[in-house]
N, C-alpha and C positions, 0 to 999 in steps of 0.2 A: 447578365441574367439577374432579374430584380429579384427582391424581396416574397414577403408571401404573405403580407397583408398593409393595411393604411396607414401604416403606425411612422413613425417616424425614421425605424430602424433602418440604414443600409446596407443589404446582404447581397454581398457577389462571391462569387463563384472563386476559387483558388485552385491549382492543381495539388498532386501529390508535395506534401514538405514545402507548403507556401507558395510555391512558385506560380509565376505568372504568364508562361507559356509553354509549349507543346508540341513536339514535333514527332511529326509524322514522317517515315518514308517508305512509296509503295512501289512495289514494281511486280510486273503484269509476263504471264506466259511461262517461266519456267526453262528457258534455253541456259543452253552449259554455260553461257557466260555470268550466270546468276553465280559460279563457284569465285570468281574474281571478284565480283560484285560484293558477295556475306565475307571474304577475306577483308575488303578495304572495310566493308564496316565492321567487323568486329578488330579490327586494324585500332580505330578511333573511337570505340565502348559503344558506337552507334545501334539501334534496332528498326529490324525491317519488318515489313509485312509485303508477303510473297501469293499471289496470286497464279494456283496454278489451272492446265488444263489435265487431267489426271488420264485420262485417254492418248494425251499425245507424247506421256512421258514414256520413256525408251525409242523413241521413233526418233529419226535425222536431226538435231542441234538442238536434243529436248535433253535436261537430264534425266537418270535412269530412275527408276523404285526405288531401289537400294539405298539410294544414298539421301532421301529428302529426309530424313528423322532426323540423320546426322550433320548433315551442311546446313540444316535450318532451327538447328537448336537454340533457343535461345531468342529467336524470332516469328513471326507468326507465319502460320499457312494457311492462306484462305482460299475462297472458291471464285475458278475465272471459268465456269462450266466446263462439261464433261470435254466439247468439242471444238470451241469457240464460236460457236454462231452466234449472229445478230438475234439477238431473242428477239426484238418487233418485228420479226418474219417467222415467228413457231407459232402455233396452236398450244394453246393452253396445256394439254399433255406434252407436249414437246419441250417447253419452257419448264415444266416440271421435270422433265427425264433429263433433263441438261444440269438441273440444279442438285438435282438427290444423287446422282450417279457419280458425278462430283465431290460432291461431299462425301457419297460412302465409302469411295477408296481413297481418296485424302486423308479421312480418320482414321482408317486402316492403317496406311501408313505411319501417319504421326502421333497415333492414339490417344487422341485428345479430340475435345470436339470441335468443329470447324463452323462458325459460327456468321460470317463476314466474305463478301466476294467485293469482285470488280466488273461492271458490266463489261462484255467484248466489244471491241471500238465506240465503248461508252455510250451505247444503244440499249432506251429504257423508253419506257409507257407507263401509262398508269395502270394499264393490265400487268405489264408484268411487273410492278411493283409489290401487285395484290396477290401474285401468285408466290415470290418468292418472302411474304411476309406469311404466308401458313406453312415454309418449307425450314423455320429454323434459324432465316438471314435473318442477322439483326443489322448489320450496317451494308451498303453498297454504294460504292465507288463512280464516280460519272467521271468525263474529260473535259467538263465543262467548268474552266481555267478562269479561277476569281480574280487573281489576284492579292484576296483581300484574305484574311484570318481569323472572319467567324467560324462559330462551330454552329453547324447544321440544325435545324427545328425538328428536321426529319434524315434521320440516318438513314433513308434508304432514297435518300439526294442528296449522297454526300458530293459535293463538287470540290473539287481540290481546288490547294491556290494555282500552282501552279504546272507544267511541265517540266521534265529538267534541263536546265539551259535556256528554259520556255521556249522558244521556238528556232535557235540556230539551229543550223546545220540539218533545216528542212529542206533548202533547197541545195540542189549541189553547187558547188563553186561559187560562191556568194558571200565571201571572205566578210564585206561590209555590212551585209545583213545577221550574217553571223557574231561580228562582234556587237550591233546594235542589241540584240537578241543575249547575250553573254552582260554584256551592262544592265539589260530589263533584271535578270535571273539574280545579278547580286543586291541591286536596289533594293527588288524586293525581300529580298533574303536580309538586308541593312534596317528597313522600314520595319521587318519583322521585328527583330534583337532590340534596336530602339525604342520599339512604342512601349508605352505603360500599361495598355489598355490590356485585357485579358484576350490572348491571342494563339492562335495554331496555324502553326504551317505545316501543308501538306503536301510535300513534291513527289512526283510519281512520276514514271515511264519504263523504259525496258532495257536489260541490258543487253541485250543485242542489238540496240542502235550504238553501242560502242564500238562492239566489235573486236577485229584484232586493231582497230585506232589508236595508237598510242595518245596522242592530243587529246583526244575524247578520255581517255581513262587518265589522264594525268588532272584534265580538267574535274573528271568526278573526285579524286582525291583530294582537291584545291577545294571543292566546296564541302564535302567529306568535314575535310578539316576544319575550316574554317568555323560548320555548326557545332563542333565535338566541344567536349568539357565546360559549357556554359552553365554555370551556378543557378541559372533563373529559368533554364530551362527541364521540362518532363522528358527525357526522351522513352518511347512507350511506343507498342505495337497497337495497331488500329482500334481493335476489340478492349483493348486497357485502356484505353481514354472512351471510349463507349461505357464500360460496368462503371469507369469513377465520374459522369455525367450521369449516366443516370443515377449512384447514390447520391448524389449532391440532390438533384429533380428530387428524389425521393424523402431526403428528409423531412419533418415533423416539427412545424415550428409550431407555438403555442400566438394566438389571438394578438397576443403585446408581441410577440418577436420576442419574448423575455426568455425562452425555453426551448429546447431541441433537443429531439430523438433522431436518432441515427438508428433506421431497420434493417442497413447492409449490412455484409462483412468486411467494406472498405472504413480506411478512417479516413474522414472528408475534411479540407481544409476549407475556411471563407474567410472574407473581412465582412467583419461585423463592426458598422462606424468606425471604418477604416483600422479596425486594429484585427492580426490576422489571429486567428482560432478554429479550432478542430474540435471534433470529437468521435469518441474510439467507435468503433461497431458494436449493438447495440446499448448504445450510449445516450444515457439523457442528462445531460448538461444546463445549468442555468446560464442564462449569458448578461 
């Protein structure tokens, strides 16, 4: 993320307390196996962001009302529509009843605002981008698997890096494609932790492709682990790396880069000619 004018100065982007990357983890639907799931990560200090369907909760392998305030504390809930449908098959009111209905008993429940969803099998237009950008969504989720660890121009095409496991154990019995698929998943997980550059990874999928698997849940613990306690990394719910990009976007620099206002309530870290610096909310600093 450059600077904010011709001058000589170099301004990038930092996360919370210096750091230079950011991890995301998102998982989609809301089935009971989501209670295994927030144990291993709050197991490891980890935080998720939960995409629910709020209509389908109490119904067969969904969790119940009751317990989403309490099994998700601490992590975010956000909006996977009322029902799961492919929104590029709704009517513009349609697309709107699947979004507000969603989110009004989601908030209900967790009595906060719900601000952020996942599109359902990652099915999105530019119609329905437009409609749930007048409903409140500020970020939304696609399945369209980078790779790679930019952060989005447009949060409402947020494409993740990756899948979990990226793609083993899509097909059945395919031990070698599945390990192929388990080597892609740590590389890039390696590539992430390594590089200097300013980066977020963002793994997503569901915990019902575990299952009652043992392998599959001993594997999610292995990488569990392996991202836990990293000094250089954010680890932060979707919606919290969203409000601290855009105060950074928002900040106020002065014509030379000599001067900056801060009009959030976040405090925002940068390198500023490579030397790293903050300033508090609203805060006007010479630099």
């Amino acid at each position: 993320i450059a600077g904010r004018s011709q001058t000589t100065a170099n301004i990038e982007m930092l996360f919370p307390k210096g750091k230079s990357k950011a991890l995301i983890l998102s998982y989609d639907d809301g089935c009971v196996q989501d209670r295994q799931l927030v144990k291993l990560m709050n197991k490891y200090d980890l935080i998720g962001t939960f995409h629910l369907n709020a209509n389908k909760l109490g119904t067969a392998n969904y969790l119940v009302k009751d317990e989403i305030q309490k099994l998700f504390k601490g992590h975010e809930v956000s909006v996977h529509t009322f029902n799961h449908p492919g929104l590029t098959k709704l009517s513009i009111e349609e697309i709107q009843y699947e979004i507000v209905e969603d989110r009004k008993e989601l908030e209900r429940l967790v009595t906060y605002p719900v601000r952020g969803m996942a599109y359902p099998f990652g099915n999105h237009n530019d119609t329905v981008i437009e409609v749930i950008s007048k409903l409140g969504i500020e970020y939304a989720r696609t399945v369209n698997d980078t790779y790679g660890f930019e952060i989005p121009e447009n949060f409402l095409k947020w494409h993740p890096t990756m899948h979990q496991f990226s793609k083993a154990y899509w097909k059945a019995n395919d031990p070698l494609q599945d390990s192929i698929e388990i080597n892609l998943f740590y590389k890039t997980i390696d590539s992430f932790l390594q590089t200097k550059d300013l980066a977020v990874l963002d793994i997503w999928g569901h915990s019902w492709e575990m299952g009652s698997d043992a392998k599959k849940w001993t594997e999610t613990e292995r990488f569990f682990k392996y991202l836990s306690a990293r000094s250089d990394v954010y680890y932060c719910k979707q919606i919290d790396l969203v409000d601290y990009i855009q105060a950074f976007r928002n900040l106020r620099f002065s014509m030379n880069n000599t001067t900056v206002f801060n009009a959030s309530s976040l405090k925002v870290f940068f390198l500023y000619n490579k030397e790293i610096r903050s300033v508090d909310p609203g805060e006007t600093i010479r630099l």
